[in-house]
N, C-alpha and C positions, 0 to 999 in steps of 0.2 A: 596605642594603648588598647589591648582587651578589654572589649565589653561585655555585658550580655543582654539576650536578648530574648525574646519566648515568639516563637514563629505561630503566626493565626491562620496560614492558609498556602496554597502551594499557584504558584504561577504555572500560566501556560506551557513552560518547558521546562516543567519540573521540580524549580527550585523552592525552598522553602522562602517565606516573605514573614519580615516581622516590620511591627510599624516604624514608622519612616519615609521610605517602603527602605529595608536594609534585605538582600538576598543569599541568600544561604543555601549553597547548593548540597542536593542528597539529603536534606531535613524536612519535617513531616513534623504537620499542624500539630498544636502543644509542646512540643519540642524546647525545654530551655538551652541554648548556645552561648559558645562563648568565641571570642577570634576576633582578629584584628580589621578593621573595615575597611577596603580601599576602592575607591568611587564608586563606594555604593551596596561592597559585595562584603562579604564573610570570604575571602578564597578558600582558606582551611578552618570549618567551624569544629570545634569542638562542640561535642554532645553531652550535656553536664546530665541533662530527664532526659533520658530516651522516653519516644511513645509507646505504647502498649500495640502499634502496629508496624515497630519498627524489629526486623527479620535480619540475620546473617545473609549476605547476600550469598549465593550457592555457586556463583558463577567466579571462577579464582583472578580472570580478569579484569574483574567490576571497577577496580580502584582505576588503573590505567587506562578502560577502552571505553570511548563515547556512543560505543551501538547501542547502550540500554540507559535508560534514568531513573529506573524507581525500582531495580532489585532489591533494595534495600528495604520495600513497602511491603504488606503480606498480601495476599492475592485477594482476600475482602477488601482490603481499604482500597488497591488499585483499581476493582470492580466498582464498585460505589463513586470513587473520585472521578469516573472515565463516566458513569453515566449522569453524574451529577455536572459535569463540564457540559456534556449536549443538553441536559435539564437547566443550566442558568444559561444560556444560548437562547431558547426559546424565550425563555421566561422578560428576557430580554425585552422581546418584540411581541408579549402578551400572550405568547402561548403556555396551553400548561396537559397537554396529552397525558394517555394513557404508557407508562412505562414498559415492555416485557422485558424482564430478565433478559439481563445480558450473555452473550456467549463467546467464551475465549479460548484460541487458540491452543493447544498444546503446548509445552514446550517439545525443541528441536523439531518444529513444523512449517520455519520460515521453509520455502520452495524458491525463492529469489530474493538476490544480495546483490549490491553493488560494491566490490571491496576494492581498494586501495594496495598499492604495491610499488615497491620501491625497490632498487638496487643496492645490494653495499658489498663490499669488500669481501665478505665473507660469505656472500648470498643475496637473496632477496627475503623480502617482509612481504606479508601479505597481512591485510588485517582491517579493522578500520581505526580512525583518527577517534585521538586522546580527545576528553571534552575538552574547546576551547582551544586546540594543538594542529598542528602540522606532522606528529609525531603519530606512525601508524604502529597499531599493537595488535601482536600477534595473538589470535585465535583461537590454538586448538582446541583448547574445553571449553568452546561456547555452548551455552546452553540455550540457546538460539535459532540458531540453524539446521539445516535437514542432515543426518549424520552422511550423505552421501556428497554433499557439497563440503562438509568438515574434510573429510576423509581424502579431498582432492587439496588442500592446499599446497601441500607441498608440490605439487604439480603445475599448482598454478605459483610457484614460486620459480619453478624449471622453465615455464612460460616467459614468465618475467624477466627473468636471466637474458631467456633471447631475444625477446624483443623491445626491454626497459631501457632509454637511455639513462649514461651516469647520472645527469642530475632530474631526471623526469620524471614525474609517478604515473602509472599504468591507473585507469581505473577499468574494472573487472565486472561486468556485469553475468550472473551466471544464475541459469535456470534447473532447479531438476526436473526431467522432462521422465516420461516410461523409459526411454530409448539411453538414456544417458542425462550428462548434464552437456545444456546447451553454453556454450562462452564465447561471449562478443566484449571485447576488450577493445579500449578507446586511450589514443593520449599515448600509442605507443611507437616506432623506429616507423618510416616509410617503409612500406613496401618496397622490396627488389627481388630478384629470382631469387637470391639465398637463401634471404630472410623465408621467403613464403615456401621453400624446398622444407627448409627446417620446422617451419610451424605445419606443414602437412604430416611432415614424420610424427612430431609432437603429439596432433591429433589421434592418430593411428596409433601410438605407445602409450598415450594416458586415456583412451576409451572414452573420449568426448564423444558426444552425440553430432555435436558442430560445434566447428570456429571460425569468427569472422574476426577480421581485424581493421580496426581504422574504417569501420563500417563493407568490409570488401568480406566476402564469406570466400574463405582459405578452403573447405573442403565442409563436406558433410559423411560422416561415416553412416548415421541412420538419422530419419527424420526426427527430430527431437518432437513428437505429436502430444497435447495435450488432452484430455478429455473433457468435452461438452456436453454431459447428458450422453446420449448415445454417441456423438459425434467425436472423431480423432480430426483435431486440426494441429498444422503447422505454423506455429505465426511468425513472420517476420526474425529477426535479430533484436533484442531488446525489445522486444513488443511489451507493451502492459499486461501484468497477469496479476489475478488475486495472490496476495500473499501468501495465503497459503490453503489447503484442500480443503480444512475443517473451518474455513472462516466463509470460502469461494462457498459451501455445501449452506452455510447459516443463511447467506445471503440468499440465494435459490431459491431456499426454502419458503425465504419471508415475501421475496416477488413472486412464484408461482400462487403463494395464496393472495394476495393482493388484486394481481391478474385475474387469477378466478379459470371460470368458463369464460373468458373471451374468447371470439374466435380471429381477432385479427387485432394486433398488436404492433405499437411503432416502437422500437429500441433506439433510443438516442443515446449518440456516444459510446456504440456499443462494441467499441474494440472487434477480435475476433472470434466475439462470438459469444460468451462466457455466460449469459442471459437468453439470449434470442434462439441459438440453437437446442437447450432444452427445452425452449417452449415451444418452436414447433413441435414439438410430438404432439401438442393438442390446436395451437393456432395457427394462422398463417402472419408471417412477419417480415416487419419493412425495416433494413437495420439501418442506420447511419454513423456515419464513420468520418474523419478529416484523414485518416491516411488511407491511402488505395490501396498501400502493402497490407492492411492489416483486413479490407473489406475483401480483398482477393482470398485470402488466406481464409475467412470464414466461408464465400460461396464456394470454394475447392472442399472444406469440410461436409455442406450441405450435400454438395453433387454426391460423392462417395457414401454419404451416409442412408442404408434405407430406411422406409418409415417416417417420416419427417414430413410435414406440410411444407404448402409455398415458404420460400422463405429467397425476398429481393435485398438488395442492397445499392448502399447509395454515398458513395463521395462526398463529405461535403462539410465546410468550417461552419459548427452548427455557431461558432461564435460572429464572426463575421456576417453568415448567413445562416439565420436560426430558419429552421419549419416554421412557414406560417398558420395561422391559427385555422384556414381554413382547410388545408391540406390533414393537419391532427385531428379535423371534424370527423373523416371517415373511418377511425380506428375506433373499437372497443375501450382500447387501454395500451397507456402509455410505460416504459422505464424506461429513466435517465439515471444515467451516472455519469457525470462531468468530472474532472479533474479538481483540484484544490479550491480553484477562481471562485467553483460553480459555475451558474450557466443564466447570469439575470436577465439576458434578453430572449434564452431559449425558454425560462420559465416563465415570462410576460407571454410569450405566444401559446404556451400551454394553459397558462388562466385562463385566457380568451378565448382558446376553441371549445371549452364547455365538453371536454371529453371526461367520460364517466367515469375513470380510476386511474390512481397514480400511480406507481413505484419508485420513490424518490431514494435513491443509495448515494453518498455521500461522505468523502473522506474528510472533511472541513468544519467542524462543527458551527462557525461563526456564519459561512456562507450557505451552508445548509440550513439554517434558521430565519436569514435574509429568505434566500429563497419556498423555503416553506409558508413564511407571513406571506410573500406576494399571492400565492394560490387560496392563504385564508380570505384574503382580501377580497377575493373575487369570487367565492364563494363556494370553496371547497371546503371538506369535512377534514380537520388531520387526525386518524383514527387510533395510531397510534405508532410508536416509536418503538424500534428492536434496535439494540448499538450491539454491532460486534466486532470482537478487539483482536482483530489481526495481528496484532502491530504489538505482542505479549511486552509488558514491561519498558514500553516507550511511553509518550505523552501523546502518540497520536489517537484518535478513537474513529469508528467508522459506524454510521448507521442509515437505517433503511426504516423507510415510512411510508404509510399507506395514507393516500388523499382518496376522498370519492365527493362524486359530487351529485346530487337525488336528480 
């Protein structure tokens, strides 16, 4: 039986929430609905009051494809919702900072996509999964992604072709780089001379920058180099990269002021580079890193690049084995950006060495807030909070925050 319902607020991924808790995906706070309930959900709600912030989504495959969740919201209310999600985080654990204005992304300014790819009879699909599906949708007018990765799929469907098996899905990991786009594809046929004959030609007819396959790099036509501040680095095959150029530039912005005039600086968790290499142009920095492909890949940037201060690096599972608090004593100022988890024991030993400023970047908003109380705790300042949204039109949010400590 259809009911209805008036939705008060929107969950973590997305959905609209009326009480109950009954879930209703693609609807937005004030919302009166209507649809049949099955453990729990609205599957197909009908929208009897649409909100006053609810938008034509623009993108033609919003109904089908799960890359996006809130097209359907207007870009004030997704602004406000994303920094209202890391403002009740804090609020949580008693904090209540100073907010700056948020900053988002462009559209068609993703730089990296992991997409999905499948075999059939007639071809290959390239795209990503329906919400809630196994079912991959096709792409082209995303309005999402960088028009130079749009612009390749059918290439990456010619890919797929050759090296999809019948019942297997390829996942496509693919970067734009100056040089081309970079594609390391996983989950696909074993290597044998054919196959890797064929995917060398591939590379060489669809002007891929590189391709690796099943983790094995098949060829490199030009180095796929990213920019770091002055620095062009190579990273790795699937390495970690900001999302995209105008979110990578917000975040810089917000840790070079943070940082200040320090003149020696520790970068934890600091990928290949993205942080630590524009900062040497004014300090000397100690980066650390868990993969060696990706620490190698920043000091080959460093070496090449001139102008640049010290800049060492260091190996090492900052999780398993965080810096201890007396080793962060000798640094001016610190950034971390950890992965989803956060980083509770690398940020226990940063409370503790009493080091004078923070740059805390953070994709997580619940462990970003964990971790933010622990440095309150111990007697830091948190001065204030910038969230910026990479991630245009999903639920995820990212922000950067500045600790000091007198």
């Amino acid at each position: 039986m259809s009911e209805t319902h008036v939705i008060d607020r929107l969950g973590h991924l997305g959905d609209g929430i009326a009480p109950g808790p009954v879930f209703a995906p693609r609807c937005l706070p004030g919302e009166v609905v209507t649809g049949e309930i099955e453990e729990g959900r609205i599957t197909a709600p009908r929208i009897v009051t649409p909100s006053a912030d609810r938008v034509k989504a623009p993108c033609p495959h919003y109904n089908a494809c799960g890359g996006c969740a809130l097209l359907h919201a207007s870009d004030p209310f997704v602004a406000d919702w994303k920094v209202d999600v890391v403002r009740t985080a804090l609020a949580a654990h008693g904090l209540s900072p100073e907010f700056r204005p948020i900053v988002t992304s462009p559209p068609r300014s993703r730089r990296r996509a992991v997409l999905s790819a499948r075999r059939g009879k007639k071809g290959a699909i390239v795209g990503f999964h329906g919400r809630r599906s196994d079912t991959i949708t096709e792409i082209s007018q995303c309005h999402l992604l960088h028009p130079d990765i749009l612009a390749a799929l059918p290439n990456l469907a010619a890919l797929a072709m050759l090296g999809a098996s019948r019942k297997g899905e390829l996942s496509i990991n693919v970067v734009h780089s100056v040089a081309g786009l970079d594609v390391s594809v996983t989950d696909g046929k074993p290597l044998d001379r054919e196959l890797e004959t064929d995917l060398a030609l591939a590379l060489n007819k669809f002007g891929f920058a590189r391709l690796t396959w099943n983790g094995e790099i098949i060829a490199t036509e030009t180095p796929p180099e990213q920019t770091f501040g002055v620095a062009a680095v190579v990273p790795p095959p699937g390495a970690f990269l900001q999302a995209t150029r105008e979110g990578e530039a917000a975040l810089l912005d917000a840790v070079r002021e943070i940082v200040g005039k320090a003149s020696s600086v520790i970068d934890l968790f600091a990928g290949c580079g993205t942080f630590a290499l524009p900062l040497a142009q004014s300090a000397e920095v100690h980066a650390v890193e868990g993969l060696a492909a990706m620490t190698d890949a920043l000091t080959l940037g460093w070496r090449r690049t001139q102008g640049l201060r010290r800049v060492t690096t260091e190996t090492r599972d900052l999780f398993r084995n965080p810096m201890m608090a007396d080793d962060l004593a000798r640094f001016d100022a610190a950034v971390i950006d950890p992965p989803r988890a956060g980083a509770e024991a690398q940020v226990a030993a940063l409370a503790a060495s009493g080091i004078k400023c923070i740059a805390m970047v953070s994709c997580n908003a619940q462990t970003f807030a964990r971790d933010a109380k622990t440095l309150v705790d111990a007697g830091y300042e948190l001065n204030w909070v910038q969230v910026v949204d990479q991630f245009r039109w999903s639920t995820h949010t990212e922000q950067v925050a500045s600790f000091s400590r007198g």
